[in-house]
Structure formats: C-alpha cells, structure tokens
N, CA and C atoms as a LAMMPS dump frame, in Angstrom:
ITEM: TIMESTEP
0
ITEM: NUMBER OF ATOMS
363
ITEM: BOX BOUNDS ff ff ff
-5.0000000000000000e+02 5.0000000000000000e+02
-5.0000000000000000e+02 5.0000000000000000e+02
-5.0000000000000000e+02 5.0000000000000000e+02
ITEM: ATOMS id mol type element x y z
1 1 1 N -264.232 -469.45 42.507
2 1 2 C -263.173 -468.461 42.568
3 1 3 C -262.766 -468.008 41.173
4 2 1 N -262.511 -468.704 40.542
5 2 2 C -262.288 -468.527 38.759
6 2 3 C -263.607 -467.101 37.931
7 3 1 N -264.644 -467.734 38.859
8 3 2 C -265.681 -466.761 38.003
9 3 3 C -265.709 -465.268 38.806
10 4 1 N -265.839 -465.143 39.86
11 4 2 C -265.099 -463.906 40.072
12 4 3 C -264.005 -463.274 39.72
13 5 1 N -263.007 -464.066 39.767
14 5 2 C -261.623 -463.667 38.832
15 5 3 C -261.843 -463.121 37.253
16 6 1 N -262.786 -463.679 36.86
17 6 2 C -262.877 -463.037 35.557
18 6 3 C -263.874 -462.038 35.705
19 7 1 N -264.929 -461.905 36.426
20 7 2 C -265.905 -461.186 36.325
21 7 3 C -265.382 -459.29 36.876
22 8 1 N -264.238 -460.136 37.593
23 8 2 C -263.303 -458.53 38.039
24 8 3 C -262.272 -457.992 36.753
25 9 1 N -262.096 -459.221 35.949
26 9 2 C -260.871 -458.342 35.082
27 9 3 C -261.724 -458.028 34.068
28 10 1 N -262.991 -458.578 34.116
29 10 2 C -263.902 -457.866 33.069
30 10 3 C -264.032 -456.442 33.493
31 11 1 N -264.506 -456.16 34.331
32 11 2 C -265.15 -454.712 35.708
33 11 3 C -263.844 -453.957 35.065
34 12 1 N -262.714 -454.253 35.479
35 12 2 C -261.665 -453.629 35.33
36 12 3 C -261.101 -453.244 34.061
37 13 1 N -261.335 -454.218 33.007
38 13 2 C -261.435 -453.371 31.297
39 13 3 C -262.345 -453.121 30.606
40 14 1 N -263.72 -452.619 31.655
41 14 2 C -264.419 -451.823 30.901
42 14 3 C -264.354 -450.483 30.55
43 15 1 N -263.48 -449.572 31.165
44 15 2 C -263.431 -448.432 31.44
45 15 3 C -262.064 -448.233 30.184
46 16 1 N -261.53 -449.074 30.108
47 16 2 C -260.493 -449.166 28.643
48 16 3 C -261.482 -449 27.359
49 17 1 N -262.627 -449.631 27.151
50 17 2 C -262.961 -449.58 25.963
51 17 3 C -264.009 -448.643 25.553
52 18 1 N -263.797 -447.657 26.295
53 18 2 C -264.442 -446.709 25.869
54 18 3 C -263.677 -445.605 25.374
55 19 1 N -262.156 -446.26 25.661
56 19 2 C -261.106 -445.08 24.389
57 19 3 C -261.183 -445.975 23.175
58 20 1 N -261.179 -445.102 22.437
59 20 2 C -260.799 -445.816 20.789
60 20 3 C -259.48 -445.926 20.819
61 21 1 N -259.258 -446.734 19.731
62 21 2 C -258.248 -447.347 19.04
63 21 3 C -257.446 -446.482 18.143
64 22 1 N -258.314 -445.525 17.675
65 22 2 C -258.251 -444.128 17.121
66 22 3 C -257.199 -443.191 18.093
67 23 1 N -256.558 -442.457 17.247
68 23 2 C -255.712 -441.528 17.97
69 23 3 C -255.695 -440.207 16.997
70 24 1 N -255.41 -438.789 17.592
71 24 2 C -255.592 -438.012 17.305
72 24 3 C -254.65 -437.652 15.943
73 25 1 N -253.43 -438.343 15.207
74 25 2 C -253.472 -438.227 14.438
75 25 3 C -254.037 -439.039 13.117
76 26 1 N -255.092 -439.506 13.362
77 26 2 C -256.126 -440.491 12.538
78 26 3 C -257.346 -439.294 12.456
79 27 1 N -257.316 -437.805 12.976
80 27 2 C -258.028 -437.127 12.142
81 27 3 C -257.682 -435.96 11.306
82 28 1 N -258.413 -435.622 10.516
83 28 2 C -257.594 -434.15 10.287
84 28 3 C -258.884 -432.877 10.044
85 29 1 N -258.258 -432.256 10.084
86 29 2 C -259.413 -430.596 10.063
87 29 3 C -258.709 -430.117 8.567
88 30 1 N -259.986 -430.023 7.755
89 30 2 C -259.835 -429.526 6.894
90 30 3 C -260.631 -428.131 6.616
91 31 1 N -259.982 -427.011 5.972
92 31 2 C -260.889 -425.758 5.636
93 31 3 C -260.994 -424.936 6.619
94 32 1 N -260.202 -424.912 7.876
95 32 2 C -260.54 -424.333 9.153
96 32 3 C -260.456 -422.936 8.386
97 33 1 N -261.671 -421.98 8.966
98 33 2 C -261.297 -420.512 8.86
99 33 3 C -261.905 -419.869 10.044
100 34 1 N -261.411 -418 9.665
101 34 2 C -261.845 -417.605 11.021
102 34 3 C -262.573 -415.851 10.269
103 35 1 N -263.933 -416.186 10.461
104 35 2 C -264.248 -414.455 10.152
105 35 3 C -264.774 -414.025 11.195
106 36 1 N -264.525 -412.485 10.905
107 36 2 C -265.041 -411.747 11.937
108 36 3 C -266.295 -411.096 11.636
109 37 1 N -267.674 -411.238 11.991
110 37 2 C -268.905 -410.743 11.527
111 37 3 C -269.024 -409.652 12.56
112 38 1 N -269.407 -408.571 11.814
113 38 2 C -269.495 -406.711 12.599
114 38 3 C -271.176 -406.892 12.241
115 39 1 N -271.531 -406.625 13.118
116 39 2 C -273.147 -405.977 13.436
117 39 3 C -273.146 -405.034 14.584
118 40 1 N -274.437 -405.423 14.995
119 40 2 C -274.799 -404.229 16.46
120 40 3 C -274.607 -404.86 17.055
121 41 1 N -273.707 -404.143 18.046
122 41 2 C -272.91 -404.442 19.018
123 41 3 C -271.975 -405.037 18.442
124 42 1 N -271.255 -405.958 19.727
125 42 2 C -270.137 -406.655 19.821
126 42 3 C -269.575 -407.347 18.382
127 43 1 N -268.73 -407.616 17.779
128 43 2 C -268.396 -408.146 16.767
129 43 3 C -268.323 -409.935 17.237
130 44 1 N -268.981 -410.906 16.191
131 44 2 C -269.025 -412.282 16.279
132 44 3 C -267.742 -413.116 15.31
133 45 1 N -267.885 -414.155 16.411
134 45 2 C -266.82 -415.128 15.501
135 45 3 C -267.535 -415.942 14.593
136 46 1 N -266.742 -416.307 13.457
137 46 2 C -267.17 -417.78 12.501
138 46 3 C -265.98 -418.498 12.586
139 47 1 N -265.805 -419.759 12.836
140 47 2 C -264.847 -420.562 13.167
141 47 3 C -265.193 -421.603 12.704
142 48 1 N -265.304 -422.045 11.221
143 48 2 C -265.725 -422.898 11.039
144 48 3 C -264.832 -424.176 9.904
145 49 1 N -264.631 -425.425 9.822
146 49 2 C -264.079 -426.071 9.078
147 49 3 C -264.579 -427.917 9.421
148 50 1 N -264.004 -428.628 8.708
149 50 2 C -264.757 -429.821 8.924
150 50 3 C -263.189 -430.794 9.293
151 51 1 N -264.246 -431.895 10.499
152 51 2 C -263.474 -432.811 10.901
153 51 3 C -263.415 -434.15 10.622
154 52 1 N -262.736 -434.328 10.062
155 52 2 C -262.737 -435.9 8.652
156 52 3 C -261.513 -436.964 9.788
157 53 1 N -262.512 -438.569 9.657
158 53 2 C -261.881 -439.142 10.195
159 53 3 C -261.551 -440.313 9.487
160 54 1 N -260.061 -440.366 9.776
161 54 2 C -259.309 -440.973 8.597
162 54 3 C -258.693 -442.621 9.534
163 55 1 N -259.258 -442.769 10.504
164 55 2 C -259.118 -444.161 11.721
165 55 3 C -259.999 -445.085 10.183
166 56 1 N -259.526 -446.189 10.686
167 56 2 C -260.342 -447.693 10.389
168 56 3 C -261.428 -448.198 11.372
169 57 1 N -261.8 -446.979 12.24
170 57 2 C -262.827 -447.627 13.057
171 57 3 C -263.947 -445.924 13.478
172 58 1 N -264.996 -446.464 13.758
173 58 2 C -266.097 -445.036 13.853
174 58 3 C -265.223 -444.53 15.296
175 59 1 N -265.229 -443.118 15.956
176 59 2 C -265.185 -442.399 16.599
177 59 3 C -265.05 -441.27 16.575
178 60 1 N -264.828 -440.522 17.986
179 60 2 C -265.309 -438.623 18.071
180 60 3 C -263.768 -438.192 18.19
181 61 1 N -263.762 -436.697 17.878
182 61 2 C -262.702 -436.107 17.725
183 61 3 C -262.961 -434.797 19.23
184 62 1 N -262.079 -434.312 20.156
185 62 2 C -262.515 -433.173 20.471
186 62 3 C -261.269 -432.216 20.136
187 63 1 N -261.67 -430.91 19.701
188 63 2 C -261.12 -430.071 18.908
189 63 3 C -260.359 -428.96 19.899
190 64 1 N -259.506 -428.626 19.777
191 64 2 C -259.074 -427.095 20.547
192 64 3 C -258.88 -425.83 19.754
193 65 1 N -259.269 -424.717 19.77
194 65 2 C -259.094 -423.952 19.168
195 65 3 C -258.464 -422.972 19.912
196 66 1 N -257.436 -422.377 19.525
197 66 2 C -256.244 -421.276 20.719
198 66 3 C -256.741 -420.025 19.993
199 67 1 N -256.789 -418.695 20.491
200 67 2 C -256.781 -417.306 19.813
201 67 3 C -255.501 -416.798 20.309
202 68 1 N -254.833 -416.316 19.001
203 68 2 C -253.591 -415.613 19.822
204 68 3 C -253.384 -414.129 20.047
205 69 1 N -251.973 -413.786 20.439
206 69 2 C -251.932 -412.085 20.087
207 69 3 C -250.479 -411.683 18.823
208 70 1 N -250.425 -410.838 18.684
209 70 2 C -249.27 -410.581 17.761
210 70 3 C -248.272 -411.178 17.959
211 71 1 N -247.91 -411.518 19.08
212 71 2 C -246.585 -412.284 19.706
213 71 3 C -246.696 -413.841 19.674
214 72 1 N -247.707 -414.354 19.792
215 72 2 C -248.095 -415.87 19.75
216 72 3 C -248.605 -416.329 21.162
217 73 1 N -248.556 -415.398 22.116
218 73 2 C -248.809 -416.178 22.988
219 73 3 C -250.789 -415.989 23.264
220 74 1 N -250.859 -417.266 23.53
221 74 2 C -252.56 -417.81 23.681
222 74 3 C -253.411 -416.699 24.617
223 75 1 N -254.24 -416.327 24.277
224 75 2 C -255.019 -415.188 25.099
225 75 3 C -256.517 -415.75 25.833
226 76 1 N -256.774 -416.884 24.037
227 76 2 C -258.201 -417.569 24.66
228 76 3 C -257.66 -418.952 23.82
229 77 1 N -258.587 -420.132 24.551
230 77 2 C -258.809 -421.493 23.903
231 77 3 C -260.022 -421.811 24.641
232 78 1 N -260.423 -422.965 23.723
233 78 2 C -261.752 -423.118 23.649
234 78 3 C -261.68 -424.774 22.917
235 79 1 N -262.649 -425.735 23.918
236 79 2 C -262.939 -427.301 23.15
237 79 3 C -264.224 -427.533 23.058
238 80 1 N -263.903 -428.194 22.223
239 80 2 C -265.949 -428.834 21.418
240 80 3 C -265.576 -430.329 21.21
241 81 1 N -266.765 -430.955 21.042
242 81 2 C -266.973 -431.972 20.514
243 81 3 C -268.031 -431.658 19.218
244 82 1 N -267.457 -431.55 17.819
245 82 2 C -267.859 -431.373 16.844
246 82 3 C -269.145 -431.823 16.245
247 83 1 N -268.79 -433.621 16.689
248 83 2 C -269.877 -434.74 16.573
249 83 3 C -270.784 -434.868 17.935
250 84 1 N -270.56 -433.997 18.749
251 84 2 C -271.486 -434.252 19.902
252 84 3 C -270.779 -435.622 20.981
253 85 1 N -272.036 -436.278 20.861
254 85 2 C -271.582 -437.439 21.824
255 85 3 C -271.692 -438.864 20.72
256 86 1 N -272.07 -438.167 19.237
257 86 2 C -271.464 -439.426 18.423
258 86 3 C -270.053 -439.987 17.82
259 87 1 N -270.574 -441.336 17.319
260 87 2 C -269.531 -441.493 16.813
261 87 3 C -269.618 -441.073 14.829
262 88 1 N -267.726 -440.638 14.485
263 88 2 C -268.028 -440.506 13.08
264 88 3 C -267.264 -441.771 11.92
265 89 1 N -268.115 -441.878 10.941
266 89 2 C -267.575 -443.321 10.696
267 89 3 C -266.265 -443.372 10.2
268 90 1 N -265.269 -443.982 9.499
269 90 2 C -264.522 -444.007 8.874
270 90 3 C -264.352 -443.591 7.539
271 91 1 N -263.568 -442.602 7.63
272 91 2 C -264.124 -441.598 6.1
273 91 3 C -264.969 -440.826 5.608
274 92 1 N -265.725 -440.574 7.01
275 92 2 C -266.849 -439.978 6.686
276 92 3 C -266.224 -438.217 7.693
277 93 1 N -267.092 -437.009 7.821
278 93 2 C -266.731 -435.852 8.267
279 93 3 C -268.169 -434.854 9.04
280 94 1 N -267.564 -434.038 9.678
281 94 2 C -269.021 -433.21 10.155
282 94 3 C -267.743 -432.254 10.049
283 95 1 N -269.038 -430.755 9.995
284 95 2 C -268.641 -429.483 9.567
285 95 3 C -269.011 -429.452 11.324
286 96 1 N -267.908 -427.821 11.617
287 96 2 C -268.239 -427.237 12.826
288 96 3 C -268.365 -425.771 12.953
289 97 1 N -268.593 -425.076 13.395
290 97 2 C -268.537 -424.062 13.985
291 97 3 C -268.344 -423.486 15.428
292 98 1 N -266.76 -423.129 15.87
293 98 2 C -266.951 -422.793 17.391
294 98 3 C -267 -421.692 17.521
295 99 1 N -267.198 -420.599 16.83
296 99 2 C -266.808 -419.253 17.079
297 99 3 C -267.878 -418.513 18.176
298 100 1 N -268.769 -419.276 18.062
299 100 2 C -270.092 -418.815 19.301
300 100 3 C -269.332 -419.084 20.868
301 101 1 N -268.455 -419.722 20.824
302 101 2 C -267.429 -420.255 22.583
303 101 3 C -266.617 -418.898 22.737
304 102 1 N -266.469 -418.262 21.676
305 102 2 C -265.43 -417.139 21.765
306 102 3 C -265.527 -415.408 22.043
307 103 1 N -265.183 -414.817 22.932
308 103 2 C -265.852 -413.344 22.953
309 103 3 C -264.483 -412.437 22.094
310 104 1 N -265.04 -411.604 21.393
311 104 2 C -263.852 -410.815 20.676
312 104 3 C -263.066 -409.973 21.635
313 105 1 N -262.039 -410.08 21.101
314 105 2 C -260.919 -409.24 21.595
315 105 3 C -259.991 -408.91 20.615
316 106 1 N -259.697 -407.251 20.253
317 106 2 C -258.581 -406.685 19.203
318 106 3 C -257.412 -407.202 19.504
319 107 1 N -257.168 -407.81 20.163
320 107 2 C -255.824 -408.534 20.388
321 107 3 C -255.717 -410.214 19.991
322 108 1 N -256.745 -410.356 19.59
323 108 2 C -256.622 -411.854 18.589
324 108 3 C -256.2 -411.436 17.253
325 109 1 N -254.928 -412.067 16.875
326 109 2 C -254.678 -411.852 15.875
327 109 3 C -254.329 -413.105 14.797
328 110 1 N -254.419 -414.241 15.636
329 110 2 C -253.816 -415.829 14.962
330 110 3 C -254.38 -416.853 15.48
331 111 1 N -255.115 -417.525 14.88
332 111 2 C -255.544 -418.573 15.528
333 111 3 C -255.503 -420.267 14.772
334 112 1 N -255.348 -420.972 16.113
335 112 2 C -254.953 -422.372 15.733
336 112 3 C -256.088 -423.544 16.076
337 113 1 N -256.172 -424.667 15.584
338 113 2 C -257.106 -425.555 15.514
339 113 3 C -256.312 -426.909 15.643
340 114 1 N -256.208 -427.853 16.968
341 114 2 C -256.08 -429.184 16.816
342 114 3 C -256.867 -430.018 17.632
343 115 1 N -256.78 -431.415 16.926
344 115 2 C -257.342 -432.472 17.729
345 115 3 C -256.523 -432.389 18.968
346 116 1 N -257.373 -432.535 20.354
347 116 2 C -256.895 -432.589 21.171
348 116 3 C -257.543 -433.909 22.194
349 117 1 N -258.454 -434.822 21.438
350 117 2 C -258.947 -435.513 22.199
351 117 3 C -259.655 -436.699 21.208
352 118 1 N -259.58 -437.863 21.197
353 118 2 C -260.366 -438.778 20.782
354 118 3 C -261.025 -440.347 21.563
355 119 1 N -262.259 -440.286 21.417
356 119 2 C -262.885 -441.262 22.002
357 119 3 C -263.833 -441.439 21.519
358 120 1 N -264.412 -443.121 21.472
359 120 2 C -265.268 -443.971 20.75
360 120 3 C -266.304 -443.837 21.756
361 121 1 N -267.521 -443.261 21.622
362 121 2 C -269.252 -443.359 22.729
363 121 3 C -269.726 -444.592 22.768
C-alpha cells in the first residue's frame, strides 16, 4: 500500500515540474523594435528584439506582442515562443522576430511587447 501511495503522488507531481521555477519577471526584452518594410504589395512587419533570461535556472519565455490604434485600444496580438520548444540558459538570450504573425493595418499605431508565459521543456 505505501508503494502505490507514493507511486501516485509521484503521477500527480509530474505535471508540476514542467513549470519552471522561473517567472515572467526573471526575463526581460531588450531592443524591441517595430519597422514597417514597403515593397510589392502589402507592406511587412519587422518586430524584432532579444529575449535575455535573467532566472538562476535554464527556461522558455512566451512573448505577446499587442498592435494598437491611436487611442490604445488593442486591434491585433500575437504569441511566440522565441526559443521554440527550448530551453534558454541563465544569462544567456535569443533574438526574435514576430512581425511575419502580423498583417498590416493603417490603424496600428503603438505597439507593446511582454512576457506572457514561462516554462522549463
């Protein structure tokens, strides 16, 4: 009876340790910018800046990026996982680019960038 008892509270905190210890203000975005590239056709986004993780332990960041309008209120948002499905070490950073998630609209006029998600793979 004992070894089932443990073999269930094991079952039962496995699904815990696949959040990190890490929390979303243990990263930060540095350099975020936003250009607008004009070619043929449609005009493209660059959304690009790097996500530096400042935890004592490796893990992923997922990012939100809001587009606004003159008034502030959100028109588009958009999440990535920067690092994919890795983990990033402690002190270490990956560059991103989301502006390819985004379709233009003349009514974006402000846009914002936060961690909105962290977990250890």
């Amino acid at each position: 009876m004992k070894k089932i008892a443990i073999a269930a509270a094991l079952l039962l905190a496995a699904p815990l340790s696949a959040h990190a210890a890490c929390a979303a203000k243990d990263f930060a975005i540095d350099g975020f910018a936003v250009k607008i590239q004009q070619g043929a056709g449609q005009p493209r986004f660059s959304m690009k800046g790097n996500l530096v993780n400042k935890c004592t332990e490796a893990a992923a960041a997922q990012i939100r990026i809001d587009a606004k309008d003159a008034s502030g209120k959100v028109i588009a948002s958009k999440q990535g996982w920067p690092a994919g499905t890795s983990n990033i070490e402690p002190g270490k950073s990956v560059d991103f680019d989301l502006g390819r998630l985004f379709r233009y609209s003349p009514d974006m006029q402000d846009y914002t960038v936060v961690v909105s998600d962290v977990k250890a793979w």
